[in-house]
N, CA and C atoms as a LAMMPS dump frame, in Angstrom:
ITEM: TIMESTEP
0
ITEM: NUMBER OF ATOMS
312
ITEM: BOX BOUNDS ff ff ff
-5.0000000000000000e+02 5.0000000000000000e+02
-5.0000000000000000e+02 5.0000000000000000e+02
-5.0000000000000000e+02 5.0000000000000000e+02
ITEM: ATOMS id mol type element x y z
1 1 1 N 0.842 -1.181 0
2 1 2 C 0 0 0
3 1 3 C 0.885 1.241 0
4 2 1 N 0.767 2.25 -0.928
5 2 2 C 1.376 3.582 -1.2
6 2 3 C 1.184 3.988 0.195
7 3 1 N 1.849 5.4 0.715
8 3 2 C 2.23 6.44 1.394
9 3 3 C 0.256 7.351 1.395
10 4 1 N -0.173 7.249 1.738
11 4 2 C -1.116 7.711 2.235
12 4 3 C -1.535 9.385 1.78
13 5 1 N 0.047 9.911 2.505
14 5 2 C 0.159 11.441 1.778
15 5 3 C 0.219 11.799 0.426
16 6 1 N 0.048 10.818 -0.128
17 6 2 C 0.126 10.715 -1.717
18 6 3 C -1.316 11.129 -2.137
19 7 1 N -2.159 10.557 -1.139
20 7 2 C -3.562 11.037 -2.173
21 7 3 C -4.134 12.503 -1.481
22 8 1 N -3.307 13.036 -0.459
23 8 2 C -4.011 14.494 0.151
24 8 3 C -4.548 14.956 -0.967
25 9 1 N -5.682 15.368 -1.124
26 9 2 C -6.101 16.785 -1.755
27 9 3 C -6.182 16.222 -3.096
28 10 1 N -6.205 14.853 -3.589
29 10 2 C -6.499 13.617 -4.808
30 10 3 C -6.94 12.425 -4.413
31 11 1 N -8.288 12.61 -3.854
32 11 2 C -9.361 11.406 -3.35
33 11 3 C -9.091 10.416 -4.596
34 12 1 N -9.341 10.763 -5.432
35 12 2 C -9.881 9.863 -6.99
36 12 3 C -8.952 9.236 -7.338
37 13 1 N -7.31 9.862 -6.763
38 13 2 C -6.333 9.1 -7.267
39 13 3 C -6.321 7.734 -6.83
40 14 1 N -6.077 7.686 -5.53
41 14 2 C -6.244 6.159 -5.175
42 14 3 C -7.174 4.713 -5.994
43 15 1 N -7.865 5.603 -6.278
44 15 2 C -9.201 4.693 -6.706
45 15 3 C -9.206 4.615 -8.293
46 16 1 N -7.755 5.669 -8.588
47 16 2 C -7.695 5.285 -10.329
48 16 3 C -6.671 4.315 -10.354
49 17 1 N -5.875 3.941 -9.095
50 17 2 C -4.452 3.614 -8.977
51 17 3 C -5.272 1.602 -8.988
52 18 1 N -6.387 1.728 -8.261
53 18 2 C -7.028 0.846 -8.283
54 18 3 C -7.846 0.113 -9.457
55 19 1 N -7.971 1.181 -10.458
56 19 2 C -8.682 0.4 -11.533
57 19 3 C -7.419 -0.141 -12.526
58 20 1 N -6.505 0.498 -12.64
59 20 2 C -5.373 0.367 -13.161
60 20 3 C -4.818 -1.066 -12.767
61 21 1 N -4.852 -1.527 -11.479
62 21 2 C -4.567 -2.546 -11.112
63 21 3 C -5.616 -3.892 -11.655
64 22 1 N -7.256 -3.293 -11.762
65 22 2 C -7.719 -3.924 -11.928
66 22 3 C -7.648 -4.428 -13.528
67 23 1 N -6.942 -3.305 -14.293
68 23 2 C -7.282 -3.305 -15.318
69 23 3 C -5.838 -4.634 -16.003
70 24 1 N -4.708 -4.211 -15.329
71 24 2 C -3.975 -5.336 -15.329
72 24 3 C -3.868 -6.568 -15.117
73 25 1 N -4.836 -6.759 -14.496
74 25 2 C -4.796 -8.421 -13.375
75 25 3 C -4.461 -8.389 -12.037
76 26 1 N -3.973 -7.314 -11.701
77 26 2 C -3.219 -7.36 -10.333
78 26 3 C -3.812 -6.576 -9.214
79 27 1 N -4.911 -6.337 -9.091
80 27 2 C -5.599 -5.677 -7.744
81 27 3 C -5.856 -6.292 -7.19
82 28 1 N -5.516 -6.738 -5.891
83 28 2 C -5.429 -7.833 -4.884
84 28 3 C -6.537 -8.249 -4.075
85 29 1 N -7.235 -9.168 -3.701
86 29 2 C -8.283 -9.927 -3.07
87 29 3 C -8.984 -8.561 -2.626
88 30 1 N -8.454 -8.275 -1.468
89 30 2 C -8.601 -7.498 -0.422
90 30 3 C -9.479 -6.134 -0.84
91 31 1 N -8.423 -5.765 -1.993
92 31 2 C -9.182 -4.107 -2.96
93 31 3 C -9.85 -4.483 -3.007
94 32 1 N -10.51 -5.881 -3.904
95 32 2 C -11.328 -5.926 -4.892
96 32 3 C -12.918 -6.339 -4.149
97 33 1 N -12.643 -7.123 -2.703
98 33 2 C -13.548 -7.027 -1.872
99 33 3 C -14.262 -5.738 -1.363
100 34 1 N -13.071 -4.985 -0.807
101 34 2 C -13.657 -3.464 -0.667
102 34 3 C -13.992 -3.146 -1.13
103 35 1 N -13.378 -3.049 -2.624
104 35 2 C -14.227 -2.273 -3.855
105 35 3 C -15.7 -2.386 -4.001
106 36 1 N -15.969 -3.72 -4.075
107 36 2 C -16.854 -4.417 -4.242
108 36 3 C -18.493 -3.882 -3.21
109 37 1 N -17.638 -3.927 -1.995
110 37 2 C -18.678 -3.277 -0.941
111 37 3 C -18.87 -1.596 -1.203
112 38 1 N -17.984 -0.812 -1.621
113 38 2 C -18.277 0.633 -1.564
114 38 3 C -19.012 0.839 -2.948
115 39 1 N -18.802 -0.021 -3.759
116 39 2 C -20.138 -0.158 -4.925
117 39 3 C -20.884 0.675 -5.098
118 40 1 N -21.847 0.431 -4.16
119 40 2 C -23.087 1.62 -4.499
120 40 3 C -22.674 3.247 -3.966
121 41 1 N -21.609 3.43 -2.991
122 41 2 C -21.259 4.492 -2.805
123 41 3 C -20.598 5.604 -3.566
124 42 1 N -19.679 4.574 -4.784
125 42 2 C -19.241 4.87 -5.407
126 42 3 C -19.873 5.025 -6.901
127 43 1 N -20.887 4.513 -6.975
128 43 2 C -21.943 4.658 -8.182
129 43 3 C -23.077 5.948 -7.799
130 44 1 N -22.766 6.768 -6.4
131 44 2 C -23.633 7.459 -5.61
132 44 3 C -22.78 8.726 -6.002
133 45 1 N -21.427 8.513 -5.565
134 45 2 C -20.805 9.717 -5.909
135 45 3 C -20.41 9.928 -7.443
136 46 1 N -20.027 9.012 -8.084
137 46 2 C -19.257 9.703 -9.418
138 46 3 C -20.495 9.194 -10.641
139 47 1 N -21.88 8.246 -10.607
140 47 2 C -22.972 8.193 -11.082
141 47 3 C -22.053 6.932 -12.338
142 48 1 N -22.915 6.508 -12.946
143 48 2 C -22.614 5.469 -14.158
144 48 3 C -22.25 3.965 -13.527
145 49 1 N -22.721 3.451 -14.126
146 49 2 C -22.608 1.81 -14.337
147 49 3 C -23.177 1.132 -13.296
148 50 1 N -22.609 -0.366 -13.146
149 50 2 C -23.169 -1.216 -12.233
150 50 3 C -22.321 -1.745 -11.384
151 51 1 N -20.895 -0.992 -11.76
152 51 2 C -19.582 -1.809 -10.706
153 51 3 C -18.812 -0.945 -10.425
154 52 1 N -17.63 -0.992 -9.446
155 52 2 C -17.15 0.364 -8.755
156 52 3 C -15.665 0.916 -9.747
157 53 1 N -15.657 -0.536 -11.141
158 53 2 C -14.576 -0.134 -12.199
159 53 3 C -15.572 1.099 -13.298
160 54 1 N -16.468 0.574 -13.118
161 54 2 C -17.724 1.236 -14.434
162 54 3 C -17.497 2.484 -13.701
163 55 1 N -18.056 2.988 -12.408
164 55 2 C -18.38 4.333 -11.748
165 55 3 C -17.183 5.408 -11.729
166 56 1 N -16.274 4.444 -11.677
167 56 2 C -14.974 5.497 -11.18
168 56 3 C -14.617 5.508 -13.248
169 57 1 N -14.484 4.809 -14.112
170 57 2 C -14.461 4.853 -15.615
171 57 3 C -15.151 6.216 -16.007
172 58 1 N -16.62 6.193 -15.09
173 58 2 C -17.122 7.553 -15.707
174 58 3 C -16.577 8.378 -15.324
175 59 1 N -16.304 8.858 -14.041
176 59 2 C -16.17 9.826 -13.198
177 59 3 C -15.129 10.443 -14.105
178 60 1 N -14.091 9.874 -15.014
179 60 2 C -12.998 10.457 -15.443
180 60 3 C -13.418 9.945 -17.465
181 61 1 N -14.817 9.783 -17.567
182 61 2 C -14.867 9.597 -18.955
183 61 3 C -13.992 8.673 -19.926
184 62 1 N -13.837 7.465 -19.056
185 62 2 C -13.163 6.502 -19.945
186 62 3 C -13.901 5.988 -21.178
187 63 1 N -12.975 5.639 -21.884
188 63 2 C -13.604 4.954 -23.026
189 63 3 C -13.944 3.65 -22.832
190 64 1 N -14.526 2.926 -23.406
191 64 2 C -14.591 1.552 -23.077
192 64 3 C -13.651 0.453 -22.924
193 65 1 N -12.668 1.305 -23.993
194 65 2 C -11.633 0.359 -24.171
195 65 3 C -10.268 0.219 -23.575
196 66 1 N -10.558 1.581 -22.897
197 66 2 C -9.301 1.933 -21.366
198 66 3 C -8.872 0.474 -20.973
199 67 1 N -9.567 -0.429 -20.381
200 67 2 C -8.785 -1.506 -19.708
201 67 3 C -7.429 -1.936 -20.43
202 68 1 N -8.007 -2.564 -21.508
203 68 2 C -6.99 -3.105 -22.677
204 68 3 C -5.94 -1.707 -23.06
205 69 1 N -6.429 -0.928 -23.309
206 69 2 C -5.047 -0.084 -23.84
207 69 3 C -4.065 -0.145 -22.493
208 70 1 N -4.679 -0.087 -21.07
209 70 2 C -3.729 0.451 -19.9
210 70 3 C -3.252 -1.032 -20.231
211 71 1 N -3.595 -2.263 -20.547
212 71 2 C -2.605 -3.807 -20.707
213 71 3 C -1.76 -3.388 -21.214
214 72 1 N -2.013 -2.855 -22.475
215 72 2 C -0.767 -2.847 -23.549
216 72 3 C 0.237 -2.125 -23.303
217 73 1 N -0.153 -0.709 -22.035
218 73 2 C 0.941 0.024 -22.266
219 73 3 C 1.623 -0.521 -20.855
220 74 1 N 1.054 -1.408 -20.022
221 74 2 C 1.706 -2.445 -18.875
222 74 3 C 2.795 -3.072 -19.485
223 75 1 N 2.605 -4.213 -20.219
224 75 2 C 2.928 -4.873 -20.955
225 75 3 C 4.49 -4.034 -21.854
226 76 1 N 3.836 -2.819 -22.485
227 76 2 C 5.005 -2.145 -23.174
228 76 3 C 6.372 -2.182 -22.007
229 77 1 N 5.302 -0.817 -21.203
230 77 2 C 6.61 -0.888 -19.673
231 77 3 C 7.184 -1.874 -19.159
232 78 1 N 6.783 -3.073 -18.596
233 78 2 C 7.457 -3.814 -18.519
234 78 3 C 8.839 -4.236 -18.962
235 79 1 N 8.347 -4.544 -20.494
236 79 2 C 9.391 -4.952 -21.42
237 79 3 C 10.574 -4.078 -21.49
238 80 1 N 10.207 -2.512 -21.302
239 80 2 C 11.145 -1.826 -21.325
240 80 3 C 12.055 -1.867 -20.471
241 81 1 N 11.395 -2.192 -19.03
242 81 2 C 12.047 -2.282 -17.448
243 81 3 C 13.392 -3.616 -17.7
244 82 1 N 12.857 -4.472 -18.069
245 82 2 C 13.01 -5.852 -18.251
246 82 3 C 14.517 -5.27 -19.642
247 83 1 N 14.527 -4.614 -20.15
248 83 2 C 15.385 -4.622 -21.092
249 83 3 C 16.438 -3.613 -20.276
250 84 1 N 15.995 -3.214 -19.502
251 84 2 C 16.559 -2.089 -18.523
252 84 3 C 17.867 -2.671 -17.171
253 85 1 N 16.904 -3.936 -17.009
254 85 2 C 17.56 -4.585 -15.686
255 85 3 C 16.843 -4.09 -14.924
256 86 1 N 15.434 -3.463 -15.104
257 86 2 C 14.793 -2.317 -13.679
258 86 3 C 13.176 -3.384 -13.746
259 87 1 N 12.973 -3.197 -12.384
260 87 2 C 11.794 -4.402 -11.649
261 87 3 C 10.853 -2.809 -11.672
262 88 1 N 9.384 -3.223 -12.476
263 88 2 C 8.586 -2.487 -11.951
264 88 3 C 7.215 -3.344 -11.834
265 89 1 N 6.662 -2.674 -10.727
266 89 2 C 5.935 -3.293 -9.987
267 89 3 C 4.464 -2.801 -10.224
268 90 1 N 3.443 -4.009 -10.343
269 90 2 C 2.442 -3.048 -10.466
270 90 3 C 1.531 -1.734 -9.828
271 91 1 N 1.989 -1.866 -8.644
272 91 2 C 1.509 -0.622 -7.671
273 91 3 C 2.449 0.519 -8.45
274 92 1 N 4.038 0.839 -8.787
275 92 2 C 4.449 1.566 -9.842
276 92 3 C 4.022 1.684 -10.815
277 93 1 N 3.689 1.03 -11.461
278 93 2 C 2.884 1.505 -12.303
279 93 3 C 1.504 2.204 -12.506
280 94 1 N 1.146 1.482 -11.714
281 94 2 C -0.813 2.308 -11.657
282 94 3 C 0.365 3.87 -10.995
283 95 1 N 0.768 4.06 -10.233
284 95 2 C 1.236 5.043 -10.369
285 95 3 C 1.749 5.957 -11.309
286 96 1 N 2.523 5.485 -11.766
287 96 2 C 2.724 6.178 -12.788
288 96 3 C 1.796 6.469 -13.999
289 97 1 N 1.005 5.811 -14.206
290 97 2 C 0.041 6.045 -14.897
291 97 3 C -0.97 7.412 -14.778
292 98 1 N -1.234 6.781 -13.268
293 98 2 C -2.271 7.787 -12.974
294 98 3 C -1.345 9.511 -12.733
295 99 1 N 0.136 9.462 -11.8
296 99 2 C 0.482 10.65 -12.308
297 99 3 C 0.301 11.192 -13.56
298 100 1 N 0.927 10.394 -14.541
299 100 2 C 1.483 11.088 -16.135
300 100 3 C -0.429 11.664 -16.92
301 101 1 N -1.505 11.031 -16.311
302 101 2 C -2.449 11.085 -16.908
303 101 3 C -3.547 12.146 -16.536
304 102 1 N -3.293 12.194 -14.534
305 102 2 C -3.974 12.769 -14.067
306 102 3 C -3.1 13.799 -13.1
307 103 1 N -2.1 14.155 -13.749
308 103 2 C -1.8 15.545 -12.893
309 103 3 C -2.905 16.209 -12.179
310 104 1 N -2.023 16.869 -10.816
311 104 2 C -2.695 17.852 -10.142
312 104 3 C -2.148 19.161 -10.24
């Protein structure tokens, strides 16, 4: 789990850092339970869909096809890391993602 002070004053980040994970394969039991329960809270606050990947998708106007592109560009990074000698991890990454995408 990231540094906490990371999401001051960027509620949404966490929870993009989370779809990102989901969108990879790698959001862990635990998120995906929580997730699962704040559901309707989260379909309360940001409005759209039937799941807490759909609600938070709108909230920031994803396309449909967001999951798969964030694979490919997983997948890209990786390879690059990997050609690098450098380990990146998927919690780094949803990070980085969500920085480079969603500046504050």
């Amino acid at each position: 789990m990231p540094d906490n002070r990371r999401y001051e004053g960027r509620p949404l980040h966490r929870l993009l850092e989370l779809y990102v994970l989901e969108a990879i394969g790698e959001l862990p039991p635990a998120d995906r339970q929580n997730l699962e329960k704040l559901a309707p809270k989260l379909k309360q606050i940001y409005g759209g869909g039937e799941t807490w990947h759909e609600a938070i998708a709108g909230a920031v106007q994803f396309p449909p096809d967001t999951p798969s592109a964030i694979r490919a560009m997983w997948n890209r990074n990786l390879e690059t890391a990997r050609l690098s000698g450098v380990t990146l991890t998927p919690q780094q990454f949803a990070e980085m993602f969500v920085d480079d995408n969603f500046a504050s």
